[in-house]
Every structure is written in C-alpha cells, then in structure tokens.
N, C-alpha and C positions, 0 to 999 in steps of 0.2 A: 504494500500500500504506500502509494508514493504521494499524494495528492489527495487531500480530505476537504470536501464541501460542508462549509457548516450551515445550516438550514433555519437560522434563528438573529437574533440581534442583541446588541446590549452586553450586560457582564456574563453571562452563559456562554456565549461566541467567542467572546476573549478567553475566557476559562477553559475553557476545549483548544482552542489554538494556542494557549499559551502550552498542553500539554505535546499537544501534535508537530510542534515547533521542535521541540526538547528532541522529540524520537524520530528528528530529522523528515516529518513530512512536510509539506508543503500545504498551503490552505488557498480556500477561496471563501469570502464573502459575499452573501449576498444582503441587498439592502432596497429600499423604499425610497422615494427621492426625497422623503426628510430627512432621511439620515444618510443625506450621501456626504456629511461631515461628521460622520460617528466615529468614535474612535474605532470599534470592531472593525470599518470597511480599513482604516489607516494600518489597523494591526494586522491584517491578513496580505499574504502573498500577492494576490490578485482577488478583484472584487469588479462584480456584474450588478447593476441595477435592474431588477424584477419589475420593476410596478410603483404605483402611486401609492400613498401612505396609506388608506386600510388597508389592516393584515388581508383582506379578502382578493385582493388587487395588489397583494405583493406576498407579502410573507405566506400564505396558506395557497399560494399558486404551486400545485405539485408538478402539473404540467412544463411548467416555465423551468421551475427549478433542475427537474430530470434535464428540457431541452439544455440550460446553458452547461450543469455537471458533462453530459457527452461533448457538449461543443470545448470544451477545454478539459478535457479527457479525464477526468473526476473518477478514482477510485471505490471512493465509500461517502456517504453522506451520514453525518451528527448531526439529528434534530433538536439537540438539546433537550429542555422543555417545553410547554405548552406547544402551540403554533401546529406543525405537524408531529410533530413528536409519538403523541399514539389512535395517530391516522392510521387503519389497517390499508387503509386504499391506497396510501402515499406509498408505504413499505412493500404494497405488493405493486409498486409501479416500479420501487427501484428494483426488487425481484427480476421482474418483467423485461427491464433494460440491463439487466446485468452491473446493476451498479450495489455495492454493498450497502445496506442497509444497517448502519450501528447501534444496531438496540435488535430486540427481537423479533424470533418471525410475525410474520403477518395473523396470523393464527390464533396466537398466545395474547396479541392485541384485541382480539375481534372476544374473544373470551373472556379475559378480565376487563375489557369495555365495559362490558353488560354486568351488574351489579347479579344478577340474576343466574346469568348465563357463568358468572365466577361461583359463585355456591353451590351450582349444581358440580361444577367439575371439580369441588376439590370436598363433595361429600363422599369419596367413597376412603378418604385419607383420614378421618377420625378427628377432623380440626373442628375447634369448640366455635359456635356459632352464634350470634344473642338469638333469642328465640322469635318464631315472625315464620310470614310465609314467603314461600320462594318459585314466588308465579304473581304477571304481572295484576294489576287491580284498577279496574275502573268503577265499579258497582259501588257505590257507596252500602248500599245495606249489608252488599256481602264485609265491603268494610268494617263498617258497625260490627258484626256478628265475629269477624275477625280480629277486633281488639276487643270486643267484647272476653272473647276467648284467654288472649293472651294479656288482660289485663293495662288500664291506664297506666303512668303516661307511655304512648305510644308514639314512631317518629314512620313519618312519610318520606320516601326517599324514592328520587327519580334511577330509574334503575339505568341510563345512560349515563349517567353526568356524576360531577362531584363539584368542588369549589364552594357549598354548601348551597347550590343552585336547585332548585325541586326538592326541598327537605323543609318540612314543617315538623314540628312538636306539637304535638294534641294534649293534652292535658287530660279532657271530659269531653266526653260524647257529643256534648250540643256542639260542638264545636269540630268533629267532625267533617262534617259534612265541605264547609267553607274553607276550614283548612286544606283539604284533598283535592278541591276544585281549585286552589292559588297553584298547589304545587303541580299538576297537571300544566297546568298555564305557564308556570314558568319554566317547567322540564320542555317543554314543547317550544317555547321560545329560545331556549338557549342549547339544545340539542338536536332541535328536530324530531323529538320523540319523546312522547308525553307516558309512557309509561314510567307507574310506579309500584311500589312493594311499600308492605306495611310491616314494623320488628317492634318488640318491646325497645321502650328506651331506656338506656342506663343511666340513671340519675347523674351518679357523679362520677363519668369514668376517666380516666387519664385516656390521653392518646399516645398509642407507644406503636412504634415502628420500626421491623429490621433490613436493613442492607441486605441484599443477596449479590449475589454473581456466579452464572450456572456459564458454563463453555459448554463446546460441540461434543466434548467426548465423556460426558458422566459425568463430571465433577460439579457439586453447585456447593458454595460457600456463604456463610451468614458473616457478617462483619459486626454485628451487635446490635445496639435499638441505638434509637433514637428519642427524646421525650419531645411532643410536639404539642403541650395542652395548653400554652398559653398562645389563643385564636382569638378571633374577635370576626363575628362574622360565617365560623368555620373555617378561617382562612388562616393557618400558622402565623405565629409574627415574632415569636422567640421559639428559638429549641438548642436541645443539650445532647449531648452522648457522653458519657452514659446519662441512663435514667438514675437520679436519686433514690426510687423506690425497690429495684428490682434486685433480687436474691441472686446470686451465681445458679441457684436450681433453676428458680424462675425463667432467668435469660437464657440459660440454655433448652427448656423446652419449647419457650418461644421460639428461638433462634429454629430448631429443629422442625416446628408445624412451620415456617415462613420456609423451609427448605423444602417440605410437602407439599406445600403450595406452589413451588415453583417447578415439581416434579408433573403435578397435574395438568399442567399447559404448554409440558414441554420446553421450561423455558431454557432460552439464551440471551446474554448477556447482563446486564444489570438492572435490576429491579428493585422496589419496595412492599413489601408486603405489610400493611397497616392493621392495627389489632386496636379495639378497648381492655382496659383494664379495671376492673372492677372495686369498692372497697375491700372486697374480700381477694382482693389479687387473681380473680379467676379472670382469663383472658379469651378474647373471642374476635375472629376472623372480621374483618371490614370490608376490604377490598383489596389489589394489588394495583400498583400503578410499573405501569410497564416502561420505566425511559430512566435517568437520573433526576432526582430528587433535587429543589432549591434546595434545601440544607444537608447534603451530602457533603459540604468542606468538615463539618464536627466531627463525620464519621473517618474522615482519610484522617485530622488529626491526629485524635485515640489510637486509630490502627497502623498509623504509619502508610498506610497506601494510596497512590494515586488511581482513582475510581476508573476516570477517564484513559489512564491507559490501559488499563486493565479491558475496558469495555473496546478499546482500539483492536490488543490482542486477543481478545476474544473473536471480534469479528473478521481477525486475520485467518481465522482457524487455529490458534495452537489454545493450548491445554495451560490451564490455570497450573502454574508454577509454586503455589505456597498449597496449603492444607491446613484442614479446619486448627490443627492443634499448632499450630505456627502462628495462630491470630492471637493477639494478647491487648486487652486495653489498658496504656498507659495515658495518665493524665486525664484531664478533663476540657471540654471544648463548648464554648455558645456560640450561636450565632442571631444577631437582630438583623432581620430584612428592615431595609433603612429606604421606606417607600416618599414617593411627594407628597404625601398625605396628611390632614390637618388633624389631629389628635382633639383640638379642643372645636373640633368642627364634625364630629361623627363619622371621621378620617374619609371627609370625602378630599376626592384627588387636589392637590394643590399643583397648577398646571403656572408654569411661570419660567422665568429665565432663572438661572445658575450663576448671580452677580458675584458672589462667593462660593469658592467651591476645596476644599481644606479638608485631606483626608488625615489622619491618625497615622500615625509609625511605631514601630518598636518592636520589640521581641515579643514574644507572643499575641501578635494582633496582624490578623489576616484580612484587607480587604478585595475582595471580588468586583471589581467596580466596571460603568459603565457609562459614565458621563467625564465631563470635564469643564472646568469651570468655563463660564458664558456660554454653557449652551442654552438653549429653549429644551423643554421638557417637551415631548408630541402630547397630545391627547390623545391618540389612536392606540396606546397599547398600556402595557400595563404600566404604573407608574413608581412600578422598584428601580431605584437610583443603584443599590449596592446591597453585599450582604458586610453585615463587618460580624468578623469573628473572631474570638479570642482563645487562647488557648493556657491554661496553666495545670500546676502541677497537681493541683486539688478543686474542687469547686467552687469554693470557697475565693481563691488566688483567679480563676477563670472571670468570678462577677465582677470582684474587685478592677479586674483589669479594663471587663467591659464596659464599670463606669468611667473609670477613666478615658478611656477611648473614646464613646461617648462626649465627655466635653472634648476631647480634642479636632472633635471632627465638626469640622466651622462648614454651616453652610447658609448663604442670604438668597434672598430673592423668591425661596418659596419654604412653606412651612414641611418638615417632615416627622416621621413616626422617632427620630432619635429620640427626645421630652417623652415620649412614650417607653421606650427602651429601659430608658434610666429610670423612670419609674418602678418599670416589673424588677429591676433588680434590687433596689432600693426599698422593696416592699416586703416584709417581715413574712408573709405566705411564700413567696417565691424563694427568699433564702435559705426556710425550715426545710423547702422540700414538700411541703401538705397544702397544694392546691392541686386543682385540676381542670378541665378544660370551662369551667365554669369561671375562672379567675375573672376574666373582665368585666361580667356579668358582677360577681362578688364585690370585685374591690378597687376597679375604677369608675371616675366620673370625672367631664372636662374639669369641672369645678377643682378637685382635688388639685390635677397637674397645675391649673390656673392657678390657683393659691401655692404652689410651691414654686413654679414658675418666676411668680410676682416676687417670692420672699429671695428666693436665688438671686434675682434683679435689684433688689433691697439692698443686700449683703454686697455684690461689685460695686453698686455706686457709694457705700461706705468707707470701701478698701480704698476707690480711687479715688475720692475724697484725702482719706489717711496720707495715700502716697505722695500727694500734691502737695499737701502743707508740711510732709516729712521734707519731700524737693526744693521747698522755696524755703525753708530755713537752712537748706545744707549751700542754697546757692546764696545765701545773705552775705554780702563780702562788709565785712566790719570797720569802719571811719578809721 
C-alpha cells in the first residue's frame, strides 16, 4: 500500500495521515470548496476538490470519491469517522473497484447498522442483552402491551441510527403513544428509516466500551474499555480509559463478549463494541460501531499502540503481530472533544471566526486538532475544533493535567465546550468516580458555569490589578 485516500476532513484526516506518513505512504485529500484552506488538504501529499460545502455534495459523494482514488491510483481509502465511514454501499463500491477499503467488510456494516439486525447475530454467542424486543414496532398498542410486559421506564430506539437520534424515554404509558410517534419522525428524518424497537431502560447505567481489532486470519484483540458516561444529549463529550469502576474480572469478561461480538459478523479491522453497565455491574450489549472511535487516542495511550496503523496493517493482509496477553494498561488517559459550542447556551453550535486560536503543550497532553487560528468555523459539518487529551500516570495526575491544559488553551472569536471541560473535572462526582451517564442531567446548569465563570473573571482582574500597583512602585525612580 503505497498511496492512502482519506475520505473525511478536519482533525480525523490529519490523525490518519499523520500515521500513514510515519509508515512511509503517501496521502490524498479530499475537500469541499470551504475548506480548500484546511489544514488536512495543506497536510496531505496531494488533494482533489469533490464538491461544494454540504457533506451531501462533497464529503458523502462515494461516486466522486472512488472516481478521483482510481484517477490518481489510490490504494486503500480511511473513512475515518462519521461521513462514509459505515456506508455498506461506499465499502462495497471500493470492493467493487478494487480499491481497499480500511475498516470492515461490507457485510459486518450492513449488520451492526441495524440495531436489530446486530442482536439477532450475536444471540447465538450468550452476550447479556437489556431486556426489550428484537423486531421492529410500529403498532403502538402492540407497544403498550410490550412495555407493558417488560415494565416502565422504557427507551425507544430507532433501530438504524445512533447519535441519540430516534431514542425517547417513556416514563408512563400516557405518554407513550406521543413519544413513539416523535421518535418515528425523527429516525425517518435522519436515517431514512423510521423503524424502531422498544428495551427496558436502565436507570443509571454507565456507558462503557471496548476496543477490538480482528485481522484476516483468526486473531481479534480487545485493547480495554473505554468510560464514555459523561454525554449530554447522548453525545460523549469526556471519556477515560481505563474505567474507574471496572474489576480486572469485570474487564476481562467484557473484553471477551466484545470479542464474541466481533466473531458474529465476521469482523475485520477495528471496531467498538459498546455495553451498559448497571449499578449492580451487570453488563449488557448496545451496539457495535464498525470504523474508529472519536476517542480512541485514551485507548492507544494506556496500551501503547497506534490504532491507525494497526487498522493500515490489517487491511494490508498481515496478521496482528502482538496477542491478547502482550496488552497491559499502563497509566491513565482523558480526552474533552473541544467542540464550537456554547455551554451556557444549550451548547448550540457557536459558528464564528478563530480571532485567537492557542493550543496547550507539554508532556502529557495530546492535541488532535483541526483548525488554525483565523479560520471561519463552516456551518455544514460538525462543529469539533479538536480533541485535547491528556495522559498521566494515575487518574488523579490525568484530571489535574486536563485542567491545566484546559486554561492553557486560548481561544476568541467563538464560545467552546473547554468552560464545560473544566467543569466535569473540577466537579466532586466526576473525580470520586460515582456518576454516570446521567451526570449532566444531575449536576450541570449554564447558571453554575456562569457563576464560576464570573468569579474566575473576579479573581484575574484582582491579580492584574495587584501586579500593576506591585509595577508602578518597583518603576518609582526616587528624587
């Protein structure tokens, strides 16, 4: 593989070319004509313009993208995340053209796509399930009679989609009815396909998640979990590896059913297989997400490995070079997705120029980034600026550093989730270890950050105050 197409934009394209550089391939970008001053198109080898700025008209053109990979004789294509990433149709176009596809077959996509379609294939493997049925639902009465069964509260989930996209919680039956007709509506608008399934819901579960990596010739490898429960929205917006709460027993039975799960769909290359966790620590299957993870930097810190090459040499053909008992986690790792978003505004998108743009340095702090100071933010895609991740030798040493980094990381011109960041670390749940995906729910409100915000703002202009009147008596030249 001499020449890799990255199929994506932003700090994901950099991240994958920074690794494909290293192992001496060659890159191409592709880009949208707003970002034809990105840095991704500046960091790659060679770069083609697709299309006009919606992804629909550029980034998610599979056609375009296979035509320009052959016209510049393109090996394998990395779809990163999102965008086409677990397209079955994209994967079976590169099939089709003989271009590699860096993630898994087509198959294994079209399988764990379907929420539905992933539980039936990985029931004959003895993996714990929450309880619920596994067939789609329109009927509201059948409904009814079905959570009736398996008892309130109950969650509606579009059996296409995730992002928390077509998922209501029902509480009480009257309420039914209206919440399954929004989620219908909105799985249908954002999937094209309005089915959904009805499970018990778990009150207060953790979201925990492990790493795989399965090659072409039998071997599939877990890398450890991931803790992913501070969401807002259903959307991650901090996560750790390791989990605070998980036992050496624990993690390896998980580790071992997300190995099952990846046996059942035949997979290859790299995946995430996501689980709840219960207060009673009983764990139960979610879904798998078929590509790399936003927060798969925590998991290569702990384990030492680059994910990305691994998924490189996997889709070379060769055969996974370490084994399970070679994995060991050392240290500890977060990462904040450090989106344009207004924290004290119900994090809607903060769309604006990058008048300051001042990233964080130093030893154990990793940023993934994707802007540069004076750019414009687009509105057309998603509005993650970077991930910043920090890494030490306990958890404790990990948060520490992420506050710090945190202030070091200067940015003006539009508001982002950092003020949120430092919050969850700063906040006595999140440091014991004892929340769970309910935290933002629990224990934020703009108000809080606002008031802490203000008092932070208090404190500098007191200091710079102090320092002035310390300056003008040291510059007092004496008669």
């Amino acid at each position: 593989m001499k020449k890799i197409l990255v199929a994506n934009r932003g700090e994901i394209a950099i991240r994958v070319m920074k690794t494909a550089h290293k192992m001496g391939i060659k890159t191409v970008a592709v880009y949208s004509t707003i970002d034809r001053n990105a840095p991704h198109v500046k960091f790659a080898n060679e770069a083609v313009c697709i299309g006009e700025p919606p992804s629909n008209q550029s980034y998610l053109r599979g056609e375009k993208i296979i035509e320009v990979a052959k016209q510049l004789k393109v090996d394998g294509i990395h779809p990163g995340y999102g965008f086409l990433s677990e397209n079955a149709g994209f994967a079976e176009l590169c099939e089709q053209n003989h271009i590699v596809f860096i993630g898994p077959r087509s198959k294994a996509i079209k399988i764990m796509g379907s929420k539905l379609a992933a539980k039936e294939a990985v029931k004959a493997y003895n993996i714990p399930m929450v309880p619920g049925i596994d067939e789609a639902i329109t009927d509201i009465d059948k409904a009814k009679a079905i959570a009736k069964d398996i008892g309130f509260p109950i969650l509606i989930k579009a059996s296409a989609g995730g992002g928390g996209k077509g998922m209501r919680v029902v509480n009480e039956e009257r309420d039914l009815e209206s919440q399954m007709n929004r989620a219908i509506s909105e799985a249908t608008s954002a999937f094209g396909d309005g089915s959904v399934f009805i499970e018990k819901y778990v009150t207060s579960p953790r979201h925990i998640e492990i790493q795989v990596m399965a090659d072409s010739h039998g071997n599939i490898l877990h890398f450890f979990e991931r803790e992913c429960s501070v969401q807002r929205r259903h959307q991650k917006v901090v996560e750790e590896a390791p989990s605070s709460v998980l036992t050496p027993e624990l993690r390896a039975r998980m580790g071992e059913a997300a190995i099952k799960v990846a046996k059942s769909c035949d997979y290859l290359g790299a995946g995430t297989v996501e689980f709840l966790l219960d207060d009673d620590h009983n764990f139960y299957f979610l879904e798998m997400n078929t590509r790399l993870q936003v927060e798969h930097p925590v998991t290569e810190l702990i384990s030492g490995v680059d994910l990305v090459e691994l998924q490189i040499q996997v889709a070379r053909g060769e055969a996974l070079s370490i084994k399970q008992d070679d994995l060991k986690i050392v240290g500890h790792a977060l990462e904040l997705r450090v989106y344009a978003e207004d924290p004290l505004n119900d994090f809607l998108p903060s769309v604006g120029h990058l008048d300051v743009y001042k990233l964080p340095t130093g030893a154990g702090i990793r940023v993934d980034n994707g802007f540069e100071e004076h750019m414009d933010i687009p509105i057309f895609y998603d509005p993650m600026l970077s991930k910043l991740i920090t890494y030490g030798k306990t958890r404790e040493e990990a948060i520490q550093l992420m506050i710090k980094a945190i202030d070091d990381y200067h940015v003006e011109g539009v508001q982002t989730t950092l003020s949120f960041g430092k919050f969850v670390c700063e906040h006595e749940a999140f440091k014991s270890g004892n929340f769970d995906t309910h935290f933002v729910k629990n224990y934020y409100a703009p108000e809080v950050l606002r008031q802490e915000t203000e008092h932070e703002a208090r404190i500098a202009a007191l200091l710079a105050v102090k320092q002035y009147i310390k300056d003008k008596k040291q510059l007092r030249i004496p008669n």
